[in-house]
C-alpha positions in Angstrom: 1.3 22.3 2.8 0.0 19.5 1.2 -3.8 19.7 -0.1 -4.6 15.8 0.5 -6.4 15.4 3.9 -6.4 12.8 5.9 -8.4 11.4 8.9 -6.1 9.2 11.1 -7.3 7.3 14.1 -5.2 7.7 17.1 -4.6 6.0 20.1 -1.6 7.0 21.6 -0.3 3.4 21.1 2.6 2.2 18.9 0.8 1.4 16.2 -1.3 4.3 15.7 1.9 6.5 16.1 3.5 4.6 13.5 0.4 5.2 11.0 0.6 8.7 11.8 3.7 8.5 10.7 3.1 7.3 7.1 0.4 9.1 6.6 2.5 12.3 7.0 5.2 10.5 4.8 3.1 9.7 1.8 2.4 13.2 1.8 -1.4 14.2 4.3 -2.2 16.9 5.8 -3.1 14.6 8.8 -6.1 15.6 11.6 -5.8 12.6 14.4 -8.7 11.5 15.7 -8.9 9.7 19.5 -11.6 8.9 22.0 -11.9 9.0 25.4 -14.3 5.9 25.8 -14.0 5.0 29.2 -11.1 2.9 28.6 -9.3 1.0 31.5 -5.9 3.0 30.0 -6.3 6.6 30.0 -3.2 7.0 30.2 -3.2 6.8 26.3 -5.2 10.0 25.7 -2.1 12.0 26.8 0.7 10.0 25.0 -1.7 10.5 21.9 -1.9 14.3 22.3 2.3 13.9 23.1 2.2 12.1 19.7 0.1 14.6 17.4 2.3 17.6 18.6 5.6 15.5 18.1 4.4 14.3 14.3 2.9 17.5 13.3 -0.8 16.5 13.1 -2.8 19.5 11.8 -5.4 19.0 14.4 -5.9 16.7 17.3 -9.5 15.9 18.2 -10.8 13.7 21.4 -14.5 12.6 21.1 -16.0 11.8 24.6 -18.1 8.9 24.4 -18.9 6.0 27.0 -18.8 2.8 26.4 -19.0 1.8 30.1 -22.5 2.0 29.5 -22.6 -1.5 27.6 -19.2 -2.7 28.9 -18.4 -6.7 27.7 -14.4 -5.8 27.8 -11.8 -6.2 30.5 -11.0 -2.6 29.0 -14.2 -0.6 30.0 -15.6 -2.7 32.6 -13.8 -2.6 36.2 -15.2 -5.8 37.2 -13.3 -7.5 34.5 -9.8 -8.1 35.5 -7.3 -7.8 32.3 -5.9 -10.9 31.4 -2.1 -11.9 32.1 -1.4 -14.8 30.5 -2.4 -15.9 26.7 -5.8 -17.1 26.1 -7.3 -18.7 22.7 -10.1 -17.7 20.8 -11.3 -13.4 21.1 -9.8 -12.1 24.3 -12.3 -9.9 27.0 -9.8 -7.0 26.2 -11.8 -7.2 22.7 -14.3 -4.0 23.1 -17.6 -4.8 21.7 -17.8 -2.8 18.1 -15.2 -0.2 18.9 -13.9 -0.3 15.9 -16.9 0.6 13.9 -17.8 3.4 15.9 -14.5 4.7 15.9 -14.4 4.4 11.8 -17.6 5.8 11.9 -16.8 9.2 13.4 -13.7 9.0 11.4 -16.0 9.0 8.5 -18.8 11.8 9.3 -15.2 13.9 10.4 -13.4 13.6 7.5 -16.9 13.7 5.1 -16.6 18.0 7.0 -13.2 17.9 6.1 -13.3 17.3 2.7 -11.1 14.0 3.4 -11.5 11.1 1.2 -8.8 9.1 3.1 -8.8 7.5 7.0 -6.1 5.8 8.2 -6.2 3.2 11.0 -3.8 0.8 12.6 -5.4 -2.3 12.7 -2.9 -5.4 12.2 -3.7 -9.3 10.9 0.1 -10.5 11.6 -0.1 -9.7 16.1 -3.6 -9.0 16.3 -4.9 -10.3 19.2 -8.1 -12.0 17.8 -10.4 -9.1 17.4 -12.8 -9.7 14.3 -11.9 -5.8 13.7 -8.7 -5.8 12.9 -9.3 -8.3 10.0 -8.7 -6.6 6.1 -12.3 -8.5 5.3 -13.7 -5.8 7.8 -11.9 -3.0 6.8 -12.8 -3.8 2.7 -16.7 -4.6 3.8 -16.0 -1.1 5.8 -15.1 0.8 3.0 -17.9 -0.4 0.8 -20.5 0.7 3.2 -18.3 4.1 3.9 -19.3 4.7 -0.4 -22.4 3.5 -0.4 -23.3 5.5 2.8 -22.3 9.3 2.7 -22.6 12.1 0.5 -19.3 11.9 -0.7 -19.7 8.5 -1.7 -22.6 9.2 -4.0 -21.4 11.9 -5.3 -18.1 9.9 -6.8 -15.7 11.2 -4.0 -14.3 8.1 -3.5 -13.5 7.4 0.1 -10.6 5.0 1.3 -9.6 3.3 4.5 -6.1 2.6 5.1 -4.6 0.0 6.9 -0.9 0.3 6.2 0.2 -2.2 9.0 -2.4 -5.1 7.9 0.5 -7.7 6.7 3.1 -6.2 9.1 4.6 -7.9 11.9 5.2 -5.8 15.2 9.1 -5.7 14.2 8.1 -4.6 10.8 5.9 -1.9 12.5 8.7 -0.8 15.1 11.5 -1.1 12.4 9.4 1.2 9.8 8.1 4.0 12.3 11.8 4.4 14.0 13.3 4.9 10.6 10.5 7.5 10.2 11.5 8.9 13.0 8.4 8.0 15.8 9.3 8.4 19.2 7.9 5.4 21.0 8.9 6.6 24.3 6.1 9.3 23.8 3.2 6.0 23.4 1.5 4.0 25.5 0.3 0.2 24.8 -0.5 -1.0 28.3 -4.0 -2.1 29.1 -3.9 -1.0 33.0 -0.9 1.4 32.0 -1.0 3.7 35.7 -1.9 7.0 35.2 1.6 8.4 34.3 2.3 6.1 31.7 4.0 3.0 33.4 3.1 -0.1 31.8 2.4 -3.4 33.9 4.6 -5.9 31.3 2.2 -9.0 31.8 -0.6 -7.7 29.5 -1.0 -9.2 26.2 -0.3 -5.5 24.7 2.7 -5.2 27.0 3.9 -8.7 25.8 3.7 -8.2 21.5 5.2 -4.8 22.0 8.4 -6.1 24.0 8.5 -9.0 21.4 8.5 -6.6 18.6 11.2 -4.2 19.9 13.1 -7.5 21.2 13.1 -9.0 17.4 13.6 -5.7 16.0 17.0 -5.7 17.4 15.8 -2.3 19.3 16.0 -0.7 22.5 12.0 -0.9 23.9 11.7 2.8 25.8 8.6 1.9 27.5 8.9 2.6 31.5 7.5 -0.6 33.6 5.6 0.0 37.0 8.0 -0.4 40.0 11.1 0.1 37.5 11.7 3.3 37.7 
């Protein structure tokens, strides 16, 4: 077994899957981090643990947090319905800081581990506005990640990957089936029901079929009231 760690965020989503999937490739002994945040699609947390057993994660971790508590997203706020058509500008499905805490964790976590790498799957080519998933927040994240730990200081150099930055959501689905992901094991759906089913109106549901559809691939994802 390889000795290069890795900390890889998690979802349960197609993209996470697919950077799971090139972190193993390039060679990580990979421990996949997720969160149970109060998120809208819980159905996520069990296609993530479907996809850490499947790609031969090391370790699988769920942190419990809440983010209810300050809500501000159609994804952890009930009273928010999820939007089904495209809107401009950063959507209400964009979750107030997530991605900083989640890279935070990531961070402390792979700082025990003896990790100097975290992988996440944030994209700039379908994004769907969120000021996170920009590489000018991922590099500003990194700097503070080595001026900010132990492992920093002490020359350990810590990186964050973002392997699917520049990549289109047919690039993505293209590269992680000829790695061999299986996307019938992820969920994208925003109000995905409780076994999986995905609604199809969602902007999530909506760049996912476009990326299997330009990909020239079958898109395995089972639709509510299509079974």
């Amino acid at each position: 077994m390889s000795n290069k760690k890795a900390v890889v965020l998690l979802s349960g989503g197609l993209d996470s899957a697919t950077v799971l999937a090139m972190a193993s490739r390039d060679g990580y002994e990979c421990y996949a981090l997720g969160f149970d945040y109060g998120q809208r699609h819980s159905a996520e947390l069990a296609a993530a643990r479907r996809v850490a057993v499947d790609l031969g994660a090391v370790e699988h971790k769920v942190v419990k947090l809440d983010l209810r508590v300050i809500g501000g997203s159609a994804l952890t706020d009930d009273s928010i319905a999820v939007p089904e058509e495209e809107t401009s500008g950063i959507p209400i499905t964009y979750v107030p800081a997530r991605n900083t805490v989640f890279l935070s964790i990531a961070l402390g976590w792979a700082e025990v581990l003896g990790a100097q790498d975290i992988f996440v799957g944030v994209n700039a080519v379908d994004y769907s506005g969120y000021p996170d998933c920009r590489p000018e927040y991922i590099d500003a994240f990194e700097k503070m990640a080595n001026l900010a730990t132990r492992a920093g200081v002490e020359g350990k150099k810590l990186t964050i990957h973002a392997p699917l930055m520049k990549m289109s959501k047919a690039d993505i689905v293209t590269r992680g089936t000829e790695l061999g992901v299986d996307y019938s094991l992820t969920v994208s759906c925003y109000q995905a029901r409780p076994d999986g089913a995905a609604c199809g109106r969602c902007d999530s549901c909506r760049l996912r079929a476009a990326g299997f559809a330009e990909a020239g691939l079958d898109d395995p994802t089972i639709y509510a009231g299509h079974r």
